[in-house]
C-alpha positions in Angstrom: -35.6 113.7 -163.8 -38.9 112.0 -162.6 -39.1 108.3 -163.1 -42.7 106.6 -162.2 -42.7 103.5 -160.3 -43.5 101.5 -162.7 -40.1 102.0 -164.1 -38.5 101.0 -161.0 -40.1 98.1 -160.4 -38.5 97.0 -163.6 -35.1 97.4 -162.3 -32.5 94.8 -161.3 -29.8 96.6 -158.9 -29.4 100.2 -157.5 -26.8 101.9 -156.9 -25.7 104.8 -154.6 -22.6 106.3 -155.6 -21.8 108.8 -152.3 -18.4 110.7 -152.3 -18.0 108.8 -148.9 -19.4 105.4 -149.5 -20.4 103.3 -152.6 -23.4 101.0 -151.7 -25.5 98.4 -154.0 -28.9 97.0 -153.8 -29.5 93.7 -156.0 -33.1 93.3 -156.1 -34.0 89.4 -154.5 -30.7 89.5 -152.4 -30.6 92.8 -150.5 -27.7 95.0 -149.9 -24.5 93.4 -151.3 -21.9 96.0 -151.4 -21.1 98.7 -148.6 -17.8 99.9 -149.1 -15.5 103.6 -149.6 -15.4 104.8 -152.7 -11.7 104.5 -153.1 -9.4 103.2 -155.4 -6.0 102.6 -155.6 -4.0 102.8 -158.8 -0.3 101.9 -160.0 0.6 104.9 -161.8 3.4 103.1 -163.7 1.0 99.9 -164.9 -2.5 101.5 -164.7 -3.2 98.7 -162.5 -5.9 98.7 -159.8 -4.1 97.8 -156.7 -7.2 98.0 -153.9 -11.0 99.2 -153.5 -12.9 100.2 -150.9 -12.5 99.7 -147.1 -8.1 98.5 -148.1 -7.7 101.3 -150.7 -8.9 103.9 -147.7 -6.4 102.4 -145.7 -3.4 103.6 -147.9 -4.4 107.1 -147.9 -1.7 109.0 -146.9 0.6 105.9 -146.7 1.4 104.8 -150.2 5.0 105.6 -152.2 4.7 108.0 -154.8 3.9 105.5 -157.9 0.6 104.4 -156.2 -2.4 107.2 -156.5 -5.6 107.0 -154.3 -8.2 108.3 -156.4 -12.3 109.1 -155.6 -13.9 109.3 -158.6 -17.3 110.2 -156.9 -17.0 113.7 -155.2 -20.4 115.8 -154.3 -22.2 112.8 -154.8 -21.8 112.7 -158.8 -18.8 111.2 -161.1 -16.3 113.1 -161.8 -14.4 109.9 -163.1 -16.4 107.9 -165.1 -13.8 105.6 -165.9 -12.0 104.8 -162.2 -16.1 104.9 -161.2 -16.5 101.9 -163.8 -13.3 100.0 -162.6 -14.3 100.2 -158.7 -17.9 99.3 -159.1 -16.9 96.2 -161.4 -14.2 95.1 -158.6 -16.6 95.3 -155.6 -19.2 93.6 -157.4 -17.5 90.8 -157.7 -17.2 88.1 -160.7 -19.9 86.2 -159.0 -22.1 88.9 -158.8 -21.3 90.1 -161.9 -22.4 86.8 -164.1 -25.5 86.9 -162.1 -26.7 90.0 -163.3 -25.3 89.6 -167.1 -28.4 86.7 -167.1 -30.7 89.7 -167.7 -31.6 90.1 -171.1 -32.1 93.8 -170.4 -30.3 94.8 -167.2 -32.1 98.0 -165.6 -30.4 99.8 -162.8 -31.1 102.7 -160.7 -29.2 105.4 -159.3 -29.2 107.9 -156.4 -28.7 111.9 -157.4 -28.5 114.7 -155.6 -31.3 117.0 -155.9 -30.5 119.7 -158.4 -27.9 117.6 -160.4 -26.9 118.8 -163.7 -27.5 117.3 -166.8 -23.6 116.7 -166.9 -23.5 115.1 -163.8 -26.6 112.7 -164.4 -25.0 111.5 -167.6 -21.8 110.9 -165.7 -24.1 108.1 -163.6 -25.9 107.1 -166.3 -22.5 106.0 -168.4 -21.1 104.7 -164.9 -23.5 102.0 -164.8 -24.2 101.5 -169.2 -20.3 100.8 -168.9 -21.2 97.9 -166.3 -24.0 96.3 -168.4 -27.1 98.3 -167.8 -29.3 98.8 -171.0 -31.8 101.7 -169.1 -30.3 103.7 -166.1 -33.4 105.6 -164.0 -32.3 108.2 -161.8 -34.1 109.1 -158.6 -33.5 111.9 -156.1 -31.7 111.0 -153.4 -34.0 112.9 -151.1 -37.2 110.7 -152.2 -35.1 107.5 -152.3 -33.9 108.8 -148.5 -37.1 109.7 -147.1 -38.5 106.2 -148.7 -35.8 104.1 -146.9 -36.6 105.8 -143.8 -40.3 104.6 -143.8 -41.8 108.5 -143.8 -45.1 108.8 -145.4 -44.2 110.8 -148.2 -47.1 109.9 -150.5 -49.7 111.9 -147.1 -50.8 115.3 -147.5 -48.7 116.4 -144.6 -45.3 117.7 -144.6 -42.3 115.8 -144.0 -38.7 117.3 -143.8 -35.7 115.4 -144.0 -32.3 116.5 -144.1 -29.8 114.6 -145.7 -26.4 115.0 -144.2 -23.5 113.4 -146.8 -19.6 113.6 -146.6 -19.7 116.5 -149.3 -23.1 117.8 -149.4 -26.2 118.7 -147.3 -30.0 118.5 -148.6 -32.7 119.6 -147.2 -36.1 119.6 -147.7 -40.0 119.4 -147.5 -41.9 116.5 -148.9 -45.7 115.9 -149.4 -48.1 114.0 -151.8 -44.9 112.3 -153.3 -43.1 114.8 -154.5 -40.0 117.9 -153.3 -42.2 121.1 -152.2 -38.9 123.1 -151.9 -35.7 121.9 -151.4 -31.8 122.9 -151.2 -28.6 121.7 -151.3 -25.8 123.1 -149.2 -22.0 122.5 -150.1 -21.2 121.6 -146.1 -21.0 117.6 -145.4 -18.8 116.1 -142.8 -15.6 116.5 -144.8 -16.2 120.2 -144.1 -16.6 119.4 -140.0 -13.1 117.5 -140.2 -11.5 120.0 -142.2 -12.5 122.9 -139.5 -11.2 120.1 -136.9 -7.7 120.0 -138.8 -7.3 123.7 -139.6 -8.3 124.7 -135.5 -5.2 122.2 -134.5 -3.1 123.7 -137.0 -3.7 127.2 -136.3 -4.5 127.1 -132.6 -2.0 124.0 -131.6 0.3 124.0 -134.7 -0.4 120.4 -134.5 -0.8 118.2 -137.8 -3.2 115.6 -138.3 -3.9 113.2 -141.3 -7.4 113.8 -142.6 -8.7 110.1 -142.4 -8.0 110.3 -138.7 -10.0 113.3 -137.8 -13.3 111.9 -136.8 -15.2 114.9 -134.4 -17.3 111.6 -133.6 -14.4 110.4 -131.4 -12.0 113.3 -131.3 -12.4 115.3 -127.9 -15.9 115.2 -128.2 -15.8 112.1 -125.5 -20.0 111.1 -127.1 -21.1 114.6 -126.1 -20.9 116.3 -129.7 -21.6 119.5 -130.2 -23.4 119.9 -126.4 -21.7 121.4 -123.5 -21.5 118.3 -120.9 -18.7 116.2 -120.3 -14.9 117.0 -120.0 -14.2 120.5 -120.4 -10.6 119.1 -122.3 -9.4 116.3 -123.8 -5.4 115.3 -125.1 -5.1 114.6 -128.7 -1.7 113.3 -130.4 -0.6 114.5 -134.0 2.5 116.0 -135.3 4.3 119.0 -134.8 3.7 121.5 -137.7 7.7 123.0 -137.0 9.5 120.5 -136.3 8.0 117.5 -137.6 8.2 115.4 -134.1 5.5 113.9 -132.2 3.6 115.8 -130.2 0.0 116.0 -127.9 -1.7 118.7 -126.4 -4.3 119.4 -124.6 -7.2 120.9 -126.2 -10.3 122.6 -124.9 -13.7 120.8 -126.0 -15.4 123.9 -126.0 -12.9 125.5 -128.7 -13.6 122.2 -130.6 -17.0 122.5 -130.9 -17.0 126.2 -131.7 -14.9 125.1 -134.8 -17.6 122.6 -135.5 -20.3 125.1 -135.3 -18.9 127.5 -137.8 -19.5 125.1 -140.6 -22.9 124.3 -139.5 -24.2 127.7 -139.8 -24.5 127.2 -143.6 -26.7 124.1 -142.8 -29.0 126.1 -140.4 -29.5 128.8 -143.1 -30.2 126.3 -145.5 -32.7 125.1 -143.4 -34.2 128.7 -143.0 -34.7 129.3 -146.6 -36.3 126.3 -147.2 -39.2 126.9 -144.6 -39.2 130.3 -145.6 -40.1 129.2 -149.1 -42.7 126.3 -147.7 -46.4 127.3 -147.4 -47.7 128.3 -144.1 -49.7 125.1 -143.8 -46.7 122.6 -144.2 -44.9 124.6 -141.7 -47.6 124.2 -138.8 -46.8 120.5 -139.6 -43.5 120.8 -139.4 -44.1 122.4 -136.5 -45.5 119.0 -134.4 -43.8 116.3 -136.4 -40.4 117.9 -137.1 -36.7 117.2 -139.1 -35.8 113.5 -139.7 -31.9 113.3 -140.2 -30.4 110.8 -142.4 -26.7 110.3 -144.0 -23.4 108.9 -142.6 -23.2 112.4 -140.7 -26.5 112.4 -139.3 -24.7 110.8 -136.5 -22.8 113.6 -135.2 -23.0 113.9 -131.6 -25.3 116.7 -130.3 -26.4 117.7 -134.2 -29.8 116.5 -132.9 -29.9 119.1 -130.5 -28.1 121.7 -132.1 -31.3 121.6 -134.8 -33.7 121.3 -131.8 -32.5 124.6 -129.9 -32.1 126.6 -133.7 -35.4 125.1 -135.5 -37.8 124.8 -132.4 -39.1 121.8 -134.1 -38.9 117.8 -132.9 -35.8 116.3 -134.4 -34.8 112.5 -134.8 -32.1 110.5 -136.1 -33.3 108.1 -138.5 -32.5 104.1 -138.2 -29.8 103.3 -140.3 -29.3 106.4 -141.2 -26.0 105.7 -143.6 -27.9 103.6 -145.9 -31.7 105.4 -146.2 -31.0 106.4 -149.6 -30.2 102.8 -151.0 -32.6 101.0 -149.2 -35.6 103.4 -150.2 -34.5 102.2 -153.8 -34.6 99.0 -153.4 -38.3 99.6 -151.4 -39.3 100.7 -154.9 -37.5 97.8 -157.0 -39.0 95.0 -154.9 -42.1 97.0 -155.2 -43.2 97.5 -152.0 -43.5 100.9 -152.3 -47.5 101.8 -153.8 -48.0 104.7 -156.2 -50.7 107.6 -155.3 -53.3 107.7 -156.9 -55.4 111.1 -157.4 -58.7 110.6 -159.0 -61.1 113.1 -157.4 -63.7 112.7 -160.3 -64.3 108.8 -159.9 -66.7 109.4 -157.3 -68.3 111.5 -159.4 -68.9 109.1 -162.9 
């Protein structure tokens, strides 16, 4: 869906509704809300119990009449309803009255590139059911590359790569708009799922999901590189017999389970530059990936890119939060449209 910004500027609030994190933008106030998008539900009552960071908490710890739900998964709704409930508890009542002082409450959303209509309506009845009267949709990789200050609107290539908890984008930006772009179903829930199933098979040890984190676990800050300790002890529960247990597990058969779900990412990436002109690829060439999203961060994913692509690679600041703040670039307006008028020299 293209949206001009125009239309954005009109906006009062954006919103990025990631299957890891839910984040808001209130235009005048900055980033209110930065929180998992979690709920917790009394099955008996219908009740919300928790949101966010405390409903994360219970996963895997509740009694059997108390469900933790996502409703955002991929980056779209899949529960409009639950989606509606969360968003309207970590806004706040405060915030809330604030915003129903608009006589016409705009709000904008991040999608993921290629979203289906389905999908896009999902968001778009997300936020009517909150008190927005127009809902504009923007792509998260413009919103991304935006909030990370690259000069999308030049005639030079830009390529960004947006790494999510359920999804990967990639692509090449110039004069404003996606050149070629893809969207790869790998994000870090995929890295901590190879993480759990290596310990399971290899170890027959058991971990709970929300504790895997290949940030921290036996990668001791070197990632996916080869330096540091060649082993590291990890503690989780025996898959027989149910006891506590640690082992002692080999960093370099850790990272090798990392690197097998990364291999979709790097052929991602090598479709997308074989579908880029010639000349955006010589500029890829000298100013390289830019890597944004909460698993941007990955130890040694940097250089993994690097040694595969040949090109420069850098980890943008803030890297979490790109896509929200690139909308809320546009709603304050500090964002200027391009203008292409080759015949006014010419009148």
């Amino acid at each position: 869906m293209t949206v001009s910004l125009e239309q954005l500027r009109r906006c009062h609030v954006a919103v990025d509704l990631g299957a890891a994190r839910t984040r808001v933008y209130v235009k005048g106030a900055g980033l209110v809300v930065d929180e998992p998008s979690v709920a917790a539900v009394n099955t008996r009552t219908g009740a919300l119990i928790a949101v966010g960071e405390f409903a994360d908490r219970m996963t895997g710890r509740t009694p059997g009449y108390i469900r933790v739900a996502r409703p955002v998964s991929g980056g779209s709704v899949v529960d409009v309803d639950m989606a509606q409930r969360m968003l309207r508890t970590l806004l706040g009542e405060r915030l809330r009255r604030q915003l129903r002082r608009k006589p016409l409450l705009r709000a904008a959303a991040c999608i993921p590139h290629d979203c289906d209509p389905l999908a896009q309506r999902a968001t778009v009845e997300t936020l009517v059911g909150l008190g927005a009267r127009r809902v504009e949709l923007v792509d998260t990789l413009i919103a991304a590359a935006v909030g990370c200050g690259l000069p999308v609107a030049e005639p030079t290539a830009t390529m960004i790569l947006v790494c999510g908890a359920a999804t990967t984008q990639v692509a090449v930006l110039s004069l404003g708009s996606i050149v070629t772009a893809e969207r790869i179903p790998v994000g870090g829930h995929a890295i901590d799922h190879a993480v759990i199933q290596f310990l399971r098979h290899q170890h027959q040890l058991m971990l709970p999901s929300q504790s895997v984190r290949p940030l921290h676990l036996a990668l001791h800050g070197n990632g996916l590189t080869a330096e540091g300790p060649s082993a590291t002890e990890i503690h989780g529960r025996d898959v027989a017999t149910g006891l506590a247990r640690s082992v002692v597990v080999e960093t370099a058969a850790v990272r090798q389970a990392i690197h097998t779900p990364l291999t979709a990412v790097l052929d991602g990436i090598g479709r997308v530059l074989r579908d880029c002109p010639p000349d955006l690829v010589a500029d890829l060439a000298e100013r390289g990936i830019v890597l944004v999203g909460g698993s941007a961060r990955l130890p040694g994913l940097d250089q993994m890119l690097r040694d595969a692509t040949g090109m420069p690679v850098q980890i943008a600041d803030r890297p979490e939060v790109c896509a929200v703040l690139g909308l809320g670039e546009m709603l304050e307006g500090r964002v200027e449209p391009l203008t292409l008028d080759p015949l006014a020299g010419a009148r």
